[in-house]
DRENDO-1510 file (C-alpha; in Angstrom, 1 decimal, always signed):
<recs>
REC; n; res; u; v; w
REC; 1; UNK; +0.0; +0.0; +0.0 .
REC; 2; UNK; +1.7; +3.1; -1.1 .
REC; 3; UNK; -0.1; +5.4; +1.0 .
REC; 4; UNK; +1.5; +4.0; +4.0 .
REC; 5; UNK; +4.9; +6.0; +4.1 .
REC; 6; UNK; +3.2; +9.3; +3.1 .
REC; 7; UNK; +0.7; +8.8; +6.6 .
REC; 8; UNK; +4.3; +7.4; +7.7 .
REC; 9; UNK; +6.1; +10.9; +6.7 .
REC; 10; UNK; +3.2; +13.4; +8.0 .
REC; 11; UNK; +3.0; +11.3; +11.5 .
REC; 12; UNK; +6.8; +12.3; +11.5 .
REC; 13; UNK; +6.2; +15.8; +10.8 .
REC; 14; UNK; +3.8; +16.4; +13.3 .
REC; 15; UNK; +6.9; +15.5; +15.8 .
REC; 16; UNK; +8.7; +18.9; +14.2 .
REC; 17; UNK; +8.3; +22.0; +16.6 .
REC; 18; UNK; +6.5; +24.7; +14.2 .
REC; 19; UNK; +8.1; +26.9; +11.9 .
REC; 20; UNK; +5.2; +29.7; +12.2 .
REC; 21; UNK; +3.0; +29.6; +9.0 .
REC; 22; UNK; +0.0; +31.3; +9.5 .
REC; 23; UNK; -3.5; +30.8; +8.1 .
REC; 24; UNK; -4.2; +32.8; +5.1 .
REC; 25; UNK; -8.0; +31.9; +5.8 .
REC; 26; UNK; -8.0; +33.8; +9.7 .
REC; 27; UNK; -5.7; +36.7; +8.6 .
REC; 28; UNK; -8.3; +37.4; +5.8 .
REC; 29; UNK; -10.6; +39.2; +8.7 .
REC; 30; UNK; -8.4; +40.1; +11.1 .
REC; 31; UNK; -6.5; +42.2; +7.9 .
REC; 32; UNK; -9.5; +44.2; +7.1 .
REC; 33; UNK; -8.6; +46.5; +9.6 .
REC; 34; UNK; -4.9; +47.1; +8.2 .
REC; 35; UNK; -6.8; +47.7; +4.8 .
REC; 36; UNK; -9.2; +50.3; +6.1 .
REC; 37; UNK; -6.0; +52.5; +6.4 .
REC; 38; UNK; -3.8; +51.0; +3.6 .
REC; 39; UNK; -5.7; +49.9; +1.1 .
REC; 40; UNK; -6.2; +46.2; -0.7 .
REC; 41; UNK; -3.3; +43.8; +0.0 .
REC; 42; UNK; -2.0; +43.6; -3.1 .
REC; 43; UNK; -1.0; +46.7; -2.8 .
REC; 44; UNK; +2.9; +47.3; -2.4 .
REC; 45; UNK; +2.5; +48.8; +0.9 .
REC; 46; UNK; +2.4; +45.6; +2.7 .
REC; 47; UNK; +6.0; +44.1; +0.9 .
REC; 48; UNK; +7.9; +44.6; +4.4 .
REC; 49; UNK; +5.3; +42.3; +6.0 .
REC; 50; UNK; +4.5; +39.6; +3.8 .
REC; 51; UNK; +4.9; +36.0; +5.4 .
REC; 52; UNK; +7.0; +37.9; +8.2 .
REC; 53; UNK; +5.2; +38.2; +11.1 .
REC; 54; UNK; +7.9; +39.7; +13.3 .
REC; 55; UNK; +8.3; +42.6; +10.8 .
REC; 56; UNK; +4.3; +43.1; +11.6 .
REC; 57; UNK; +4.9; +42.8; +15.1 .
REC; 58; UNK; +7.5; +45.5; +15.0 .
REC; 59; UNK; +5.1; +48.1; +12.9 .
REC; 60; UNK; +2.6; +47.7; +15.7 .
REC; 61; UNK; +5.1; +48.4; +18.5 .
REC; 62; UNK; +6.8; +51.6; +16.5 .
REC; 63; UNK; +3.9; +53.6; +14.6 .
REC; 64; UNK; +1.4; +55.0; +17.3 .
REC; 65; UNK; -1.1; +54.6; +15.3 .
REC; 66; UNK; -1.4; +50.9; +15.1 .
REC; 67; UNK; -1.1; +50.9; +19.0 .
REC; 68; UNK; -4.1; +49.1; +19.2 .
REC; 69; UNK; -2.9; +46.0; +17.4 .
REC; 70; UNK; +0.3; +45.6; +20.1 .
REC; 71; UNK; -1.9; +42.8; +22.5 .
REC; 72; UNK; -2.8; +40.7; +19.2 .
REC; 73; UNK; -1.3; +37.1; +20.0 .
REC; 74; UNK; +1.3; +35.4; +17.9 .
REC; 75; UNK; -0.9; +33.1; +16.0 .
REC; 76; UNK; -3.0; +36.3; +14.8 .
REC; 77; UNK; -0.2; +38.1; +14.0 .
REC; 78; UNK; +1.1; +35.2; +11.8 .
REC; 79; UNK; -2.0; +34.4; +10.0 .
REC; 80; UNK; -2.2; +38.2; +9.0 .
REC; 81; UNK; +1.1; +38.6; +7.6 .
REC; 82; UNK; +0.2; +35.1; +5.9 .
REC; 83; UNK; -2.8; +37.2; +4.7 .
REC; 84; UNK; -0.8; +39.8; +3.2 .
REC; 85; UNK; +1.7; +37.8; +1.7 .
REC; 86; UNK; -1.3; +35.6; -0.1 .
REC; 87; UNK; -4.0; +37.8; -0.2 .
REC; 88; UNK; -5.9; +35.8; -3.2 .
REC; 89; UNK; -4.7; +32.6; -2.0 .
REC; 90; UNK; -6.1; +30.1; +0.6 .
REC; 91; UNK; -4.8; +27.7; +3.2 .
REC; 92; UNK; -5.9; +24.2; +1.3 .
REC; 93; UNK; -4.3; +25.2; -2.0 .
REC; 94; UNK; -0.9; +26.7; +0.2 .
REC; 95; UNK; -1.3; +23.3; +1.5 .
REC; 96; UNK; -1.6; +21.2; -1.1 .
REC; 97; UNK; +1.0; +23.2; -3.0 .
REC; 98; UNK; +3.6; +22.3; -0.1 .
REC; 99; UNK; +2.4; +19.1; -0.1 .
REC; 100; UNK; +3.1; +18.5; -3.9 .
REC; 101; UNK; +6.4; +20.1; -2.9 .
REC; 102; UNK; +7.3; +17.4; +0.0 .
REC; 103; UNK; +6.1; +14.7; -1.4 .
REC; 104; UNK; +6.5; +14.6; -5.7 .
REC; 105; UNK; +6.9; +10.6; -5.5 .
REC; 106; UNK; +3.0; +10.7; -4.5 .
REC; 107; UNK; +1.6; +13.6; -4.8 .
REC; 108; UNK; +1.8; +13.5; -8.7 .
REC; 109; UNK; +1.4; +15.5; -11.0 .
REC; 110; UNK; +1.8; +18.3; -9.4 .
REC; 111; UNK; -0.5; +21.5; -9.5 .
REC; 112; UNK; -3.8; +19.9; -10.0 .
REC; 113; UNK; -6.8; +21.8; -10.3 .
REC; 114; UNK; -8.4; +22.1; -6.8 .
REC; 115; UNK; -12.2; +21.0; -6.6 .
REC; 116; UNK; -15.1; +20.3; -4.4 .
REC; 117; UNK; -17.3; +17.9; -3.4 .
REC; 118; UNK; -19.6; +17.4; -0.1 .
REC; 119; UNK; -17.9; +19.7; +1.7 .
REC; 120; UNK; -14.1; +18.5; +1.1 .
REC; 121; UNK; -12.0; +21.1; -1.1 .
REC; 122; UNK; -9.5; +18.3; -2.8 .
REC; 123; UNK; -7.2; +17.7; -5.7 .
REC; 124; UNK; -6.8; +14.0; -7.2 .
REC; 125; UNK; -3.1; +12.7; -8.2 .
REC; 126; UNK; -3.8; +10.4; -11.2 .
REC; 127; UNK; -0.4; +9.2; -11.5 .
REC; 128; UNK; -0.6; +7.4; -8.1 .
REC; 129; UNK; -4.2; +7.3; -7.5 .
REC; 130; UNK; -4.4; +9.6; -4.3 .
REC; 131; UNK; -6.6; +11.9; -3.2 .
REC; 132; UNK; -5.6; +15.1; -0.4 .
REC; 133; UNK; -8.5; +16.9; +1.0 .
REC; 134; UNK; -9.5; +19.1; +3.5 .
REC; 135; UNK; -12.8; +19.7; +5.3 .
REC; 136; UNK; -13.7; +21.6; +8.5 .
REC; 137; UNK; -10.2; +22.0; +9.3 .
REC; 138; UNK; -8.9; +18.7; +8.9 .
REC; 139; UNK; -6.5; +16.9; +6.4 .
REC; 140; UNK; -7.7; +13.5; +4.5 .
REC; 141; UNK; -5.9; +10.8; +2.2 .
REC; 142; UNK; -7.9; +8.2; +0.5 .
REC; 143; UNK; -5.4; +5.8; -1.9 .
REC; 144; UNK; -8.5; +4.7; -5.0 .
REC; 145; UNK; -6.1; +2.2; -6.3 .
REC; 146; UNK; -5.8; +0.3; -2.8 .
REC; 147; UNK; -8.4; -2.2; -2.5 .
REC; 148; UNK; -10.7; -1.5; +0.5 .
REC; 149; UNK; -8.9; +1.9; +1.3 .
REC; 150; UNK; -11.1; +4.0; +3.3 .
REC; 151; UNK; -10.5; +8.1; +3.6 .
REC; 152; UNK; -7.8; +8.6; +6.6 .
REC; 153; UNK; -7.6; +11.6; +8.7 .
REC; 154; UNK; -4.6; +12.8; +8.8 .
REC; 155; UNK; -5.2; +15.6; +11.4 .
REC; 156; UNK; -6.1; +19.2; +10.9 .
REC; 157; UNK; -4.9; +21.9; +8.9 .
REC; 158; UNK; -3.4; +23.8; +11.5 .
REC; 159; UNK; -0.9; +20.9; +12.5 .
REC; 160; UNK; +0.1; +21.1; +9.3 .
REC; 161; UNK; +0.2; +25.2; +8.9 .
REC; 162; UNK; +2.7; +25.3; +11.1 .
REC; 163; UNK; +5.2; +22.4; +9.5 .
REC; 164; UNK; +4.9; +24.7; +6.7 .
REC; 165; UNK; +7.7; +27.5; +6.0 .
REC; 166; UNK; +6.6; +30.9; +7.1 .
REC; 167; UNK; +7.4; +32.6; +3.8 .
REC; 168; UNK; +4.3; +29.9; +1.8 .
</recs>
């Protein structure tokens, strides 16, 4: 069964301390307030800040007027820069896309077109007969060409967020 050592290689990841990705899908709301001010993210204004959350951190604590953004936590800080450095992306293609990245020998070919179906946002590797979804936060598998394969639950996205390099 081939999708043994990629269930294998993620239970091993999970093991990693976090590298600090943030969620481009929470920093989408929590950024509306920085646009209110500066305008769309896309716009060049935001360059410093993209996927760097300490850069972020240190416009709060230095321009008085973003005073009230010095008690956001960590995580939100994160997620927002991960916002601004993705501001048309979203966290299941980032993942996917890393996935792809990690793992070419089963996740093949690369850069499918992401779909939907009852709920799960996926993308279907037809070279090795795998499916990678994600629904309500969580991660799935499901191997079609293993006989009697069921979808596995590989854990949820947020485990996997933060195994990702900040700057994705």
């Amino acid at each position: 069964m081939k999708i043994f050592p990629v269930i294998l290689a993620v239970s091993c990841l999970a093991t990693l301390p976090a590298w600090g990705a943030g969620s481009v899908d929470a920093g989408r709301p929590a950024a509306s307030a920085c646009q209110g001010c500066h305008g769309a993210a896309s716009g060049s204004f935001y360059d410093s800040v993209r996927f760097n959350a300490s850069a972020l951190s240190a416009a709060f604590q230095s321009v008085s007027s973003m005073s009230q953004y010095r008690t956001l936590d960590a995580q939100t800080v994160s997620d927002i820069a991960s916002y601004l450095g993705l501001p048309n992306g979203n966290d299941t293609d980032r993942l996917l896309d890393w996935g792809e990245d990690t793992f070419p020998l089963v996740l093949s070919p690369t850069r499918q077109q992401t779909q939907q179906v009852e709920g799960y946002t996926y993308r279907f590797y037809s070279d090795t007969g795998v499916y990678v979804a994600t629904k309500d936060g969580s991660v799935f598998i499901y191997d079609s060409q293993t006989p009697g394969a069921s979808i596995e639950n590989l854990g949820s996205m947020r485990s996997f967020l933060d195994q990702m390099p900040s700057n994705r």
